[in-house]
N, C-alpha and C positions, 0 to 999 in steps of 0.2 A: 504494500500500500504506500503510497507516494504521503511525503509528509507535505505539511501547508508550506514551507519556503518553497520548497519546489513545483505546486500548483501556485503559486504566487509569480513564480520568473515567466510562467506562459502568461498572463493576463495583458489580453489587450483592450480590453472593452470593461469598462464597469456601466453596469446599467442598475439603474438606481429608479427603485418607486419613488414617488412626490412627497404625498402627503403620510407624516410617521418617520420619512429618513430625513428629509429636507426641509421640513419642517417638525412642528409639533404636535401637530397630527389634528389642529385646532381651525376648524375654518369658520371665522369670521363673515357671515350676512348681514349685506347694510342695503337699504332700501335707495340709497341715491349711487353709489358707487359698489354693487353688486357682491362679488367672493373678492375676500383681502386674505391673503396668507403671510404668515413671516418666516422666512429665510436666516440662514446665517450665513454673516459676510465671511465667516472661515470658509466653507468649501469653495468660494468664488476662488480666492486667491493661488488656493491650491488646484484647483480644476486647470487654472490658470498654464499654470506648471505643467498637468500633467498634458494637456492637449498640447504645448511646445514639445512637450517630448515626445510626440506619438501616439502618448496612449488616449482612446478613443473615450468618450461619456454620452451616455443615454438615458433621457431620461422617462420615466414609463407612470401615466395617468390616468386612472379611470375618470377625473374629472377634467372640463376643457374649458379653460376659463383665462381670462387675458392675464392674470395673475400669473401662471405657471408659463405661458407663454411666452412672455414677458422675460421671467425670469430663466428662460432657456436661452435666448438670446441674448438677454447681457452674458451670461456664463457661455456661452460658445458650443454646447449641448447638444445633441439631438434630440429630438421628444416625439412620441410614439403615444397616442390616446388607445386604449382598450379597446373602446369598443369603435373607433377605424379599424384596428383590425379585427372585430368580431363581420363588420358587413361586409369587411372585403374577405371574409373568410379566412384569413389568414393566422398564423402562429406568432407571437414572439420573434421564435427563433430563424422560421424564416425571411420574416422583418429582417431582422438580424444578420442573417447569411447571405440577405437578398443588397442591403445597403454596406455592408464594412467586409464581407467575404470571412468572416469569423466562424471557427469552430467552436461549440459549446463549452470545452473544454476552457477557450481562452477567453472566459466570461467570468468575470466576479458579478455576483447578485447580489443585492442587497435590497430586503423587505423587511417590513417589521409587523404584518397582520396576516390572520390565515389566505387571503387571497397572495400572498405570496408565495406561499409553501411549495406549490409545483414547482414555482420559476426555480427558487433555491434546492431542488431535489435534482433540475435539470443543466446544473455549470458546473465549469471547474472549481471555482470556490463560490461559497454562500455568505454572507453578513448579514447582522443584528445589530438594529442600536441597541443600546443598554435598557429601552423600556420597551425593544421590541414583547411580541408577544411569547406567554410560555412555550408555544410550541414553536415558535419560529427558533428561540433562543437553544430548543430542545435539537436541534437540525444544525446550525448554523456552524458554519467552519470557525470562523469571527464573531464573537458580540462585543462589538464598541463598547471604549469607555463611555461615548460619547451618548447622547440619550439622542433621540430626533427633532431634529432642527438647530442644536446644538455642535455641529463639524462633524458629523457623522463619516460622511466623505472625505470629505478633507482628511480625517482621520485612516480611512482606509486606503487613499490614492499615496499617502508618506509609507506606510507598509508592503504598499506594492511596489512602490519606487526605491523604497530600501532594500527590497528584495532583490528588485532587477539589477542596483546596483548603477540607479541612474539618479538618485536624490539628493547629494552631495553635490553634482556637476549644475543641475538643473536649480537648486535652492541658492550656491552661490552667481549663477548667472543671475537672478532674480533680485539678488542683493544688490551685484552691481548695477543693475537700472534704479535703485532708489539713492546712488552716490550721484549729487551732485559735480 
């Protein structure tokens, strides 16, 4: 059985649920300005990083709403609504193999509620935030320190990049662009 460094060095894709890793799993309805969600500005910066180095982020929402949208394209992200792919019939995964040419294997997962549990039964590595749910936590290769909405990511793309052995090169490139 392959240990987790080693399913860590393949990962080129982390695709990541919305609401519960990216957030707090809290959505907000307001009657003049519709769904507001909150984010945390840690995984922006590290996304940041890990999309200069290759590695790829996706992100995956049963809800569709200019909030998550929004925030896919500041973070540079790609995002995937559920149920687009329930009426186009399609999977996930060949979402997946259809836009990045990616094997399952080279997929880190990360969900935190039982509508995830397939996804994380079906990659190379699986993640939990730290309030994911019992059973997601009960599966999960990784359960974050982090809780969701709190750098959940951010927290798993420096784990993957330490892994590869590309987080040292890429963190002080990132240093250098804030010397004046």
């Amino acid at each position: 059985m392959e240990n987790l460094e080693d399913k860590l060095k393949k990962v080129k894709l982390i695709v990541s649920d919305v609401d519960g890793v990216l957030t707090d799993g809290k959505i907000y309805l307001c009657e003049r300005c519709g769904e507001m969600k909150v984010f945390s500005v840690k995984d922006a910066i590290r996304m940041e990083v890990a999309l200069k180095s290759g590695m790829k982020v996706l992100l995956v929402t049963a809800r569709k709403g200019a909030a998550v949208i929004k925030r896919a394209e500041e973070l540079g992200a790609g995002i995937v609504f559920k149920q687009d792919l329930r009426q186009e019939n399609l999977s996930l995964f060949a979402e997946v193999k259809r836009k990045f040419d990616i094997e399952q294997e080279e997929i880190l997962y990360v969900g935190d509620d039982w509508n995830d549990l397939y996804f994380m039964r079906q990659v190379g590595v699986s993640a939990t935030p730290a309030s994911g749910s019992a059973e997601n936590r009960k599966i999960a290769d990784i359960i974050t320190e982090a809780r969701g909405g709190e750098g959940v990511v951010s927290e798993l793309i420096e784990k993957v990049m330490r892994a590869q052995g590309t987080w040292e090169e890429y963190f002080k490139e990132y240093l250098l662009k804030l010397i004046p």
